[in-house]
C-alpha beads as a LAMMPS data file, in Angstrom:
LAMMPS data file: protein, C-alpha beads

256 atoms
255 bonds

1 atom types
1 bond types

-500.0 500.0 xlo xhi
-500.0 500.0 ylo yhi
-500.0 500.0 zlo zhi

Masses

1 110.0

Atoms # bond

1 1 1 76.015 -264.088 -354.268
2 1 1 74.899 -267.258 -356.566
3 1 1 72.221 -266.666 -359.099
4 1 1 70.324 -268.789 -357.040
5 1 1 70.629 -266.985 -354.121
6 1 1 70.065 -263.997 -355.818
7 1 1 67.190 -265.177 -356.763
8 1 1 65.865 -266.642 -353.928
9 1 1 66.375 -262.923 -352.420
10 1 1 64.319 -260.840 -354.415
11 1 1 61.578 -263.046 -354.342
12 1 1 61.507 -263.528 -350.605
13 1 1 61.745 -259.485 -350.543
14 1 1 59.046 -259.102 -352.927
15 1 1 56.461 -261.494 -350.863
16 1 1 57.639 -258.693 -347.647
17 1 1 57.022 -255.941 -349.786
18 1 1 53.520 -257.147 -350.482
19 1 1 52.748 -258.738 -347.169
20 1 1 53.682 -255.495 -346.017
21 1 1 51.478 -253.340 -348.478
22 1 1 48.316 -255.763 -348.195
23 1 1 48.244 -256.405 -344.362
24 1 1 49.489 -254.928 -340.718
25 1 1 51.760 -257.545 -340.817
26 1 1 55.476 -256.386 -339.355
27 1 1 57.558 -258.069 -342.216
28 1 1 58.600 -255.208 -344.396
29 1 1 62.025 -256.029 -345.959
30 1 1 65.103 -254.844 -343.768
31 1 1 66.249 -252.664 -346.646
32 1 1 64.788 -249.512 -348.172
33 1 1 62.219 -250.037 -351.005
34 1 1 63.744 -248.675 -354.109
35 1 1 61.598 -246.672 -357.037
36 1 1 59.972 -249.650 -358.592
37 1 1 60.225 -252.248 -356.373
38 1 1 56.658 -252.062 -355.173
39 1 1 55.562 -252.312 -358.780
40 1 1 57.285 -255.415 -359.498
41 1 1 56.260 -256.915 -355.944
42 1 1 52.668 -256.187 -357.335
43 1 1 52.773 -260.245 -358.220
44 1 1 52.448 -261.017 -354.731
45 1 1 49.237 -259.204 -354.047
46 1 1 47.169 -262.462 -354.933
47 1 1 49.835 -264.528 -351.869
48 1 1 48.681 -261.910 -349.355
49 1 1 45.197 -262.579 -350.654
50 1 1 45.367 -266.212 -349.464
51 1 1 46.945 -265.268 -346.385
52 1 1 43.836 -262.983 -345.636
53 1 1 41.559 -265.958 -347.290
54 1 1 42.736 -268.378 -344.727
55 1 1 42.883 -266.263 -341.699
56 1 1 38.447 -265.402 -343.047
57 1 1 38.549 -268.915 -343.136
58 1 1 39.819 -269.976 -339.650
59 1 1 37.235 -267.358 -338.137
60 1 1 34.823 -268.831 -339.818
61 1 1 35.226 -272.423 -338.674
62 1 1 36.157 -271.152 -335.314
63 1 1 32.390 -269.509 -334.831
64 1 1 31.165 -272.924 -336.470
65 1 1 32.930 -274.691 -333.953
66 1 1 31.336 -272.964 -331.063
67 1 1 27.967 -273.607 -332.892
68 1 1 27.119 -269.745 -334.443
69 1 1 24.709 -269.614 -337.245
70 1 1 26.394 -269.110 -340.671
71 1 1 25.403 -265.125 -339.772
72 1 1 26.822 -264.151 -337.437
73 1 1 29.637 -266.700 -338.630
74 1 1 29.943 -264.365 -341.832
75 1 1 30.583 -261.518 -339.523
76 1 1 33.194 -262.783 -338.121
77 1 1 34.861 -263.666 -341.149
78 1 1 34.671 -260.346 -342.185
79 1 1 36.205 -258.734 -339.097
80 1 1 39.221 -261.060 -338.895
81 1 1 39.960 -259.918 -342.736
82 1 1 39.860 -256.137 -341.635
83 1 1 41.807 -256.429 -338.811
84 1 1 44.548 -258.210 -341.203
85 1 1 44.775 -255.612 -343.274
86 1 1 43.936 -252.858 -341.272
87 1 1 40.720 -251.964 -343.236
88 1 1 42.644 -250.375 -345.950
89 1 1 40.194 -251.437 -349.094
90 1 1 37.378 -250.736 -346.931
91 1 1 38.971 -247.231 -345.916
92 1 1 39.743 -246.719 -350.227
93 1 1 36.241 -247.883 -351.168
94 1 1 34.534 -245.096 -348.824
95 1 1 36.613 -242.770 -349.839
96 1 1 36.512 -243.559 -353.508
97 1 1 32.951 -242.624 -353.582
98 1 1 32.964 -239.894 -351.139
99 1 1 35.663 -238.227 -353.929
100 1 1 32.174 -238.841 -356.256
101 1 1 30.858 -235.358 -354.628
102 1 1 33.074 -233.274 -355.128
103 1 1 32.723 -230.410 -358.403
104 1 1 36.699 -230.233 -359.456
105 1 1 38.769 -232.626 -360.013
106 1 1 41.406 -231.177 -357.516
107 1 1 38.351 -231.171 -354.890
108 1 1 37.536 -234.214 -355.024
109 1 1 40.909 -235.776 -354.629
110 1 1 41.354 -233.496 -351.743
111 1 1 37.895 -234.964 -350.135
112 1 1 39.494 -238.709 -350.766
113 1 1 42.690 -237.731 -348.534
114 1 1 40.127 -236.124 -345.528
115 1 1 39.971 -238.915 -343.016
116 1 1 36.399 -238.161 -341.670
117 1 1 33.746 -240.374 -343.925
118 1 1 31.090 -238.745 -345.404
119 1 1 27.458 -239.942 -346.806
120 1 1 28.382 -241.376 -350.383
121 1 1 31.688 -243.225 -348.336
122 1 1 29.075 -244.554 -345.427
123 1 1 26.930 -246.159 -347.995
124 1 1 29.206 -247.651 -350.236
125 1 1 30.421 -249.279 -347.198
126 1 1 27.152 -250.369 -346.141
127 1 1 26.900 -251.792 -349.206
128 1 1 30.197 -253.603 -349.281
129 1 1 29.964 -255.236 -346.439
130 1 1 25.863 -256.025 -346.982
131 1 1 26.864 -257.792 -349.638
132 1 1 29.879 -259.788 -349.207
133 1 1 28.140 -260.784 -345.321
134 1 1 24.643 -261.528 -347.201
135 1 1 26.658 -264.102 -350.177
136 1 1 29.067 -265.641 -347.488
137 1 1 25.694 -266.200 -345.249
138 1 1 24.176 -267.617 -347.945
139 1 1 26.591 -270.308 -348.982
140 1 1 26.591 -271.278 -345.191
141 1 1 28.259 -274.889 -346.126
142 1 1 31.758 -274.469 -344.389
143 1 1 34.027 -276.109 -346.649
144 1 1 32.221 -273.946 -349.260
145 1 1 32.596 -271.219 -347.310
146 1 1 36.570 -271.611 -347.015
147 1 1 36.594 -272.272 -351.214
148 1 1 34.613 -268.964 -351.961
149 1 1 36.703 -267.022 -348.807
150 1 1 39.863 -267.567 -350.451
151 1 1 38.867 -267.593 -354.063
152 1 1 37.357 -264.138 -353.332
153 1 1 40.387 -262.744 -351.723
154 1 1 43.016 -264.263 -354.406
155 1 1 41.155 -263.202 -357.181
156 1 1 40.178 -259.568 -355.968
157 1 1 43.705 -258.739 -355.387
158 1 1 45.050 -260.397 -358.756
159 1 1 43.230 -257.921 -360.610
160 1 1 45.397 -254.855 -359.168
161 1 1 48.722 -255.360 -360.845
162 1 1 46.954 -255.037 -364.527
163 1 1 44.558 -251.966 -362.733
164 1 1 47.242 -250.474 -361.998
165 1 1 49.371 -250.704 -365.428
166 1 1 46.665 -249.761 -367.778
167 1 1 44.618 -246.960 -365.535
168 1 1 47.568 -244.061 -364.829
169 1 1 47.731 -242.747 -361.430
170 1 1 45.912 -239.739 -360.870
171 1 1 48.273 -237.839 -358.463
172 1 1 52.250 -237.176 -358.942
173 1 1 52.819 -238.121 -355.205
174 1 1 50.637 -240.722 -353.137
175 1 1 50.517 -244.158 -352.812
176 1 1 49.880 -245.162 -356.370
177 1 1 52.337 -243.089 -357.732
178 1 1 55.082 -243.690 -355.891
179 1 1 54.002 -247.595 -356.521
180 1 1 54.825 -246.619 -360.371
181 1 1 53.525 -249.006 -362.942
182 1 1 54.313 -253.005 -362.737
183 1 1 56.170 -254.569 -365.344
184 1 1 53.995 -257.313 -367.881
185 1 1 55.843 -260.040 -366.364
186 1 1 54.332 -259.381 -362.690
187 1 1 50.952 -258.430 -364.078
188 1 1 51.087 -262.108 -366.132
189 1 1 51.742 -263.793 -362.804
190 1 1 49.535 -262.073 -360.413
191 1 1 47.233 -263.092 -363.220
192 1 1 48.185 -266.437 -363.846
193 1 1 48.205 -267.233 -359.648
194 1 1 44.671 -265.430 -359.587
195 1 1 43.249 -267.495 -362.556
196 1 1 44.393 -270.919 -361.139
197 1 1 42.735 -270.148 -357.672
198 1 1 39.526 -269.605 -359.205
199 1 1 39.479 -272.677 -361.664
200 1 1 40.209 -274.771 -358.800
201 1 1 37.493 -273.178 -356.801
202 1 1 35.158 -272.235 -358.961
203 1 1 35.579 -274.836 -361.900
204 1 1 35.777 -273.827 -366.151
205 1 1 32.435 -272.422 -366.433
206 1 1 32.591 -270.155 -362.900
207 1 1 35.881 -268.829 -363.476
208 1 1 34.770 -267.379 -367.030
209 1 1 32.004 -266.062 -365.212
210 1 1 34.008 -264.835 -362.466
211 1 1 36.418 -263.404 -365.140
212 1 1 33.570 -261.472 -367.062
213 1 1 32.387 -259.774 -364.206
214 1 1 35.805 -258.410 -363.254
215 1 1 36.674 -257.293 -366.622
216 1 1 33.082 -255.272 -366.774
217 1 1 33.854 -254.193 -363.173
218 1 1 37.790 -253.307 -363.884
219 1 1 36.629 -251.311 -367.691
220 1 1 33.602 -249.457 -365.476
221 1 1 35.393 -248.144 -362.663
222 1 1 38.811 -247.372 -364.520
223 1 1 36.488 -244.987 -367.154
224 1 1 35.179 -243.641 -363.598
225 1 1 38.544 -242.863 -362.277
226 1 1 39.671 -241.483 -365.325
227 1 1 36.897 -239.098 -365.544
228 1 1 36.068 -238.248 -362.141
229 1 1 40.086 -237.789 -360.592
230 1 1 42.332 -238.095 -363.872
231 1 1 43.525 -241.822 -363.128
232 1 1 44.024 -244.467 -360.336
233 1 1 44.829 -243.509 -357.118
234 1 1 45.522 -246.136 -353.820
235 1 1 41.517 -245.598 -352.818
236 1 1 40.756 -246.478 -355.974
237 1 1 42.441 -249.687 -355.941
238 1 1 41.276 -250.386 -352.702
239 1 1 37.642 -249.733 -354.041
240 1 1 38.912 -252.314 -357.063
241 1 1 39.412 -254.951 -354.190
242 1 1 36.511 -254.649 -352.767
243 1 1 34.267 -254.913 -356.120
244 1 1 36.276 -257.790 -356.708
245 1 1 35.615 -259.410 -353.512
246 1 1 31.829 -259.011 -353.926
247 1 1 31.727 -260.164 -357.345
248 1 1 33.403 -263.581 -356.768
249 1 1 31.447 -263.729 -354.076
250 1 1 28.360 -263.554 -356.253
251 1 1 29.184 -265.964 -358.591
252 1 1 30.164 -268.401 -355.652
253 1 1 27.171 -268.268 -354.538
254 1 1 25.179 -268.625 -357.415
255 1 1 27.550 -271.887 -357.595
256 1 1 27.829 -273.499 -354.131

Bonds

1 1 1 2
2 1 2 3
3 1 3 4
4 1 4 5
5 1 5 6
6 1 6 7
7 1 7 8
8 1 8 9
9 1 9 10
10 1 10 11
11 1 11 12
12 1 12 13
13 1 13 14
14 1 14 15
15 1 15 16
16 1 16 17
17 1 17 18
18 1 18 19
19 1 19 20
20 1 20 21
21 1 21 22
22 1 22 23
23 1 23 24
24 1 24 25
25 1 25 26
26 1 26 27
27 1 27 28
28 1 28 29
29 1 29 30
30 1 30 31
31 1 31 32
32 1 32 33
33 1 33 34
34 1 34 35
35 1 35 36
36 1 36 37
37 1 37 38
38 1 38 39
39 1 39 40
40 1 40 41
41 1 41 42
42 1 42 43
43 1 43 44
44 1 44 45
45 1 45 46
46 1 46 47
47 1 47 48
48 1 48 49
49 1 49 50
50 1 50 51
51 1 51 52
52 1 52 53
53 1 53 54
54 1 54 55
55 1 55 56
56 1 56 57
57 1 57 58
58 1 58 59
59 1 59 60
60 1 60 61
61 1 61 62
62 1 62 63
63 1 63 64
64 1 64 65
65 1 65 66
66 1 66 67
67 1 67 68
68 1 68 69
69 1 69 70
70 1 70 71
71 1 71 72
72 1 72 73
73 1 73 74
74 1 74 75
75 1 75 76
76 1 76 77
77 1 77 78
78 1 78 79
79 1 79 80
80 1 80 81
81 1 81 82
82 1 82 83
83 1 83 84
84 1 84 85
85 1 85 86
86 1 86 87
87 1 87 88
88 1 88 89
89 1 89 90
90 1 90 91
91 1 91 92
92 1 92 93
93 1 93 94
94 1 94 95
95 1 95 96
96 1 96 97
97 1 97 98
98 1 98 99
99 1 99 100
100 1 100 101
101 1 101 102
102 1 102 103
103 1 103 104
104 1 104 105
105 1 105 106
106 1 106 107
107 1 107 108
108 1 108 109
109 1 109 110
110 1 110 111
111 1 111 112
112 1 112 113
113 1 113 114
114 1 114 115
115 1 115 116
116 1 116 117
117 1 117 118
118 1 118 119
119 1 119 120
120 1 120 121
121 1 121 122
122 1 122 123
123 1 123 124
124 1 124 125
125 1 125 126
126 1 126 127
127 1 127 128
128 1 128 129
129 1 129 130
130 1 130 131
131 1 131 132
132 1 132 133
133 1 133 134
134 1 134 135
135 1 135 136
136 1 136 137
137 1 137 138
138 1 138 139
139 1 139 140
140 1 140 141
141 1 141 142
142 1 142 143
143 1 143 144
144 1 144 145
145 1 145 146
146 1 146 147
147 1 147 148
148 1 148 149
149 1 149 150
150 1 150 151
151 1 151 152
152 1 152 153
153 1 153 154
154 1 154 155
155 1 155 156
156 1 156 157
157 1 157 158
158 1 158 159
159 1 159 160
160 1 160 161
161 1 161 162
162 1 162 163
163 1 163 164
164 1 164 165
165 1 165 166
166 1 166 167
167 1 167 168
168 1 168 169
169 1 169 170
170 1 170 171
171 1 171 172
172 1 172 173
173 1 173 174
174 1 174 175
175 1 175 176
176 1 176 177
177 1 177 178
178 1 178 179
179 1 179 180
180 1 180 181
181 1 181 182
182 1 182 183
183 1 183 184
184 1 184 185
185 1 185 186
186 1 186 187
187 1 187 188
188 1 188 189
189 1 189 190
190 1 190 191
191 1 191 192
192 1 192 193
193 1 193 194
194 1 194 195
195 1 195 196
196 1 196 197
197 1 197 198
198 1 198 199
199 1 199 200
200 1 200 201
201 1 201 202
202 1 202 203
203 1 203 204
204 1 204 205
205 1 205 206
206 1 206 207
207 1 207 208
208 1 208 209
209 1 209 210
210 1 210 211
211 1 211 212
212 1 212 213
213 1 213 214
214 1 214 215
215 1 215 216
216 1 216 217
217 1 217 218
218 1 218 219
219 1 219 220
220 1 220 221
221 1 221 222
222 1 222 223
223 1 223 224
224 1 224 225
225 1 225 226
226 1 226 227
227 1 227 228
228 1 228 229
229 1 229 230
230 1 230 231
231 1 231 232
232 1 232 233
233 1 233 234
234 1 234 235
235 1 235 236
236 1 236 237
237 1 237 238
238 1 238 239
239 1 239 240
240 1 240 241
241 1 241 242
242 1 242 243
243 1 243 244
244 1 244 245
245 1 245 246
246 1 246 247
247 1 247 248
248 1 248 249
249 1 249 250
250 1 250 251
251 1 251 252
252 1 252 253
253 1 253 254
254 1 254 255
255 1 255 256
């Protein structure tokens, strides 16, 4: 095999691998993933975002289409992204915070592996899903709409390559674990990819707005990982996602 095609391979593996990780989608790669290779696929996370972006997007304008109110339009949005990806950030953010009420450390990442969903996990939900359907409502415009959509779900997932290097994962088996930690070069280009989505969407000044907020959001919940379960686990990055979601949300609508 060529360079080239060598190449061309593990990049065209790596996009399965995180197609695969980041939505329902059947297009795993036809060969066993290997200790590591998740971590360095991590680069791809913010690709599967703007698949997800542009599937929110197409519900969106569909509901528009049929004349629904930017409401219930919102909704919609919403529910196409979750069935894409299978609710997984929405199934790590509830059970991020359900993990909140437990007394040990060993209890509570015990209560984040129990599939039933339990006060704390309802209303962090609630809340998630109050306020990315309230800011997407808001902006209303659909063209603006489809920019915020995909800058939200580009930039969310950009941010979980570096999460997941600098917070270490709390368990020795589980998701996150067996993940491992990416190498700099795929945290620099999940980066990079995430950064030029939001300048083009969100201009200079709301990008380094944008990028504030995350970094505040990223330093706040790693310290309450740390401290609560002894690192990162895959609910936590899935409650990462979602915080990110909301917060470029936020600043898009502030903007648009």
């Amino acid at each position: 095999m060529s360079e080239y095609a060598e190449t061309l391979h593990n990049l065209t593996a790596d996009l399965r691998i995180g197609l695969s990780l980041c939505t329902r989608l059947p297009v795993g790669p036809s060969e066993p993933v290997g200790e590591g290779d998740v971590a360095r696929a991590s680069w791809t996370f913010p690709i599967a975002g703007l698949l997800v972006g542009l599937v929110a997007v197409f519900a969106y304008w569909l509901a528009v289409r049929f004349n629904a109110a930017p409401q219930p339009a919102a909704v919609l949005a919403l529910a196409a992204t979750m069935l894409l990806t299978g609710g997984m950030h929405e199934d790590g953010l509830a059970d991020t915070a359900d993990g909140l009420g437990g007394k040990t450390r060993e209890q509570k990442l015990d209560i984040m592996r129990d599939s039933r969903i339990g006060t704390f996990g309802a209303c962090a939900l609630a809340i998630s899903l109050m306020l990315r359907w309230s800011t997407i409502a808001d902006i209303a415009e659909p063209h603006f709409v489809a920019i915020a959509l995909i800058a939200a779900h580009v930039g969310a997932r950009a941010c979980l390559p570096a999460f997941m290097q600098l917070v270490p994962a709390a368990r020795q088996d589980g998701l996150s674990s067996g993940a491992g930690r990416p190498p700099t070069p795929s945290v620099i280009a999940a980066l990079i990819l995430g950064v030029t989505c939001l300048l083009f969407a969100l201009g200079v000044t709301g990008t380094a707005v944008a990028l504030l907020m995350l970094v505040i959001a990223s330093l706040l919940l790693a310290r309450l990982a740390t401290r609560q379960f002894g690192g990162q686990t895959g609910d936590v990055l899935g409650a990462m996602e979602q915080v990110g979601e909301a917060v470029i949300l936020l600043v898009a609508s502030s903007l648009f």
